[in-house]
N, C-alpha and C positions, 0 to 999 in steps of 0.2 A: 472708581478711578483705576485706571491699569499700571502695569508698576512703571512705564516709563513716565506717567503724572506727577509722581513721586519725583523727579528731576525735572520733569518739565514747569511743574507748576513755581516752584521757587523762583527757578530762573525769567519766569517770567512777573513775579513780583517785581527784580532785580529791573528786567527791561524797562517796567513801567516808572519804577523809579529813576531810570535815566533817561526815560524817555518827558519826566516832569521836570528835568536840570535842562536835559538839552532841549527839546522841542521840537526836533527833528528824528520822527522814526528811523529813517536811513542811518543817520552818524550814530543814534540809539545803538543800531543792529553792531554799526562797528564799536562802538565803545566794549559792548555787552560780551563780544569777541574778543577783542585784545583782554578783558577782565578775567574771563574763561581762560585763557591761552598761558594766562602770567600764572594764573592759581596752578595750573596742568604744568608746567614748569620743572618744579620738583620732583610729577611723577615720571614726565620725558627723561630726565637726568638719572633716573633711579635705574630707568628702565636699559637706557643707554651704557650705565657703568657696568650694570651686570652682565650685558650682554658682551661689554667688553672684557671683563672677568674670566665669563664663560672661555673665552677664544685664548687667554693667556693661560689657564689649567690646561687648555684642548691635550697638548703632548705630553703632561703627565697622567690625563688620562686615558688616553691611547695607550702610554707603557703599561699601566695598572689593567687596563683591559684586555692584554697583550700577552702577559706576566700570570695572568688568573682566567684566566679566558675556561679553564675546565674545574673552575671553581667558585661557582656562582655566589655561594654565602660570603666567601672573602672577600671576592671581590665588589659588594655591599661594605663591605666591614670596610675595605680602606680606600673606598669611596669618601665613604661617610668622614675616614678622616681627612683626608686629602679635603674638602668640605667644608671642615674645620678648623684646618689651618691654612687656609686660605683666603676665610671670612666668605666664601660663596654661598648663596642659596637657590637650588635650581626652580626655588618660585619667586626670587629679586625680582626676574623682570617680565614675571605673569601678571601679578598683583596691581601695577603701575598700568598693564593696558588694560587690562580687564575696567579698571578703573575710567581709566580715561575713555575707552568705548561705550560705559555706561552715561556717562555725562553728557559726550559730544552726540550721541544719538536722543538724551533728554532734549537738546537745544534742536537737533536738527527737528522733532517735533515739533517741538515748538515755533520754531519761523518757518514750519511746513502750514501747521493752523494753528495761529496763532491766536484767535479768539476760543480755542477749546480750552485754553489755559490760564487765561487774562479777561477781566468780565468788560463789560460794556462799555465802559471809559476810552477804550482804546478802538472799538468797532472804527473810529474816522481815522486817527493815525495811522492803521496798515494799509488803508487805502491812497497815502499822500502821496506825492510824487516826489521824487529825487535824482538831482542831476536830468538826464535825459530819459528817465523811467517816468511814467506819467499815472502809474498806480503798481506801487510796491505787494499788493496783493496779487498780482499777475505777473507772466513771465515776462522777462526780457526774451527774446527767441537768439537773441546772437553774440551784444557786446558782451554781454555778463558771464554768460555759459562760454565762450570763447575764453575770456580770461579766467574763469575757475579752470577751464582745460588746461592752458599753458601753464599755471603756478602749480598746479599739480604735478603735470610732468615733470618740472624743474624740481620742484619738492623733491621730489620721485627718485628722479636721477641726480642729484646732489646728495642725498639720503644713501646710492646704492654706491657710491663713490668709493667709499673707503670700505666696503663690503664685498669681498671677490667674494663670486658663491661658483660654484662649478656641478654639473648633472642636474638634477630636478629642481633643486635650488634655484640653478642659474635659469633654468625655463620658468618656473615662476616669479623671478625677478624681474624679468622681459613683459611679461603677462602683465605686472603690476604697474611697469615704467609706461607702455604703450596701449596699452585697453582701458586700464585703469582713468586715463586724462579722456578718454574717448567716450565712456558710460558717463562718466562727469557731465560733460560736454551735452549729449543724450536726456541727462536726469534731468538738467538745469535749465534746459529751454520748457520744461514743462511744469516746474517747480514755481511759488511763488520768487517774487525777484528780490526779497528780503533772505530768503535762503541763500540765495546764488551771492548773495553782498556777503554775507556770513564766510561761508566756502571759500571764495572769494579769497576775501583777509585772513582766514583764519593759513590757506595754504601760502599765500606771502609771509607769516609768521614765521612758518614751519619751516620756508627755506634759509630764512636767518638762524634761526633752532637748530636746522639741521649743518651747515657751518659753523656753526660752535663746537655742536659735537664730532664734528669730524675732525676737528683744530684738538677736543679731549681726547678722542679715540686714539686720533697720531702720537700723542704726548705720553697716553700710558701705554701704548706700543713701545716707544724709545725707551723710558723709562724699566718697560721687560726685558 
């Protein structure tokens, strides 16, 4: 079993059990999503405060960087405090993605093939049809892959709102807002259509997720 098995296979226990409540592979896919998205919650929030952290130290570490600049061990040294009376840690908000891109690449396997994870019970439910899809093992080529595009971009660019980035920064920001919906877009008309459902809901989440956090970001802005 390869180590994404290791996430994929659980989760698709999970599926099969909602997929014996509900009865419907499709709403399955979304339930299994929104389950996913609420548990990831915590590590979004963790990941988001620190980053907001990061950016309220930024000018007292530009002074200490500034101040020490020809003095490399000190400027370690009160770093490290600055650090510590801050409550900062510059892996807060490694941990939470790292996290979170191990999971959502377990699932994306898994509603990529979904019988490599789920034994034979299920060979007929990823074939069912749903709404205007007529076998959830195959692509949709348009509706689907179109709206994974659009909530992504929106994600995208809701997400980069309260984040001015400027130089390389800001060209990868661009890159992310405008290609990014585009490859989406690309992946998903070739993808099964249980993925693209997944994608799909889980980026409508994230634009709700990501207005939250922009409503906390501004809040502990003022508050600095």
């Amino acid at each position: 079993m390869s180590w994404l098995g290791f996430i994929a296979t659980p989760l698709g226990y999970v599926l099969k059990f909602l997929y014996n409540i509900i009865g419907v592979y499709g709403l399955s896919i979304v339930a299994l999503t929104l389950i996913v998205k609420l548990c990831l919650y915590p590590l979004y929030k963790k990941q988001i405060m620190s980053t907001a952290n990061m950016a309220s130290i930024q000018p007292k570490m530009q002074a200490l960087q500034k101040k020490y600049a020809n003095d490399k061990n000190k400027l370690n040294e009160e770093m490290s405090k600055l650090y510590k009376e801050e409550g900062y840690s510059p892996l807060g908000g490694c941990l939470p993605m790292i996290v979170q891109t191990i999971i959502i690449m377990g699932l994306f396997a898994l509603l990529r093939q979904p019988m490599s994870f789920m034994d034979d019970n299920m060979l007929y439910a990823i074939h069912e049809n749903f709404l205007w899809i007529l076998d959830l093992s195959q692509p949709d080529h348009w509706i689907l892959p179109i709206a994974a595009a659009v909530a992504t971009f929106i994600s995208t660019t809701v997400s980069m709102k309260t984040q001015p980035q400027q130089g390389q920064g800001k060209a990868m920001g661009l890159v992310m807002r405008y290609f990014f919906p585009v490859m989406i877009l690309w992946m998903a008309r070739s993808y099964p259509s249980g993925l693209a459902i997944y994608w799909f809901i889980s980026q409508v989440i994230q634009i709700f997720y990501n207005l939250h956090f922009n409503r906390l970001r501004k809040k502990m802005a003022e508050d600095y």
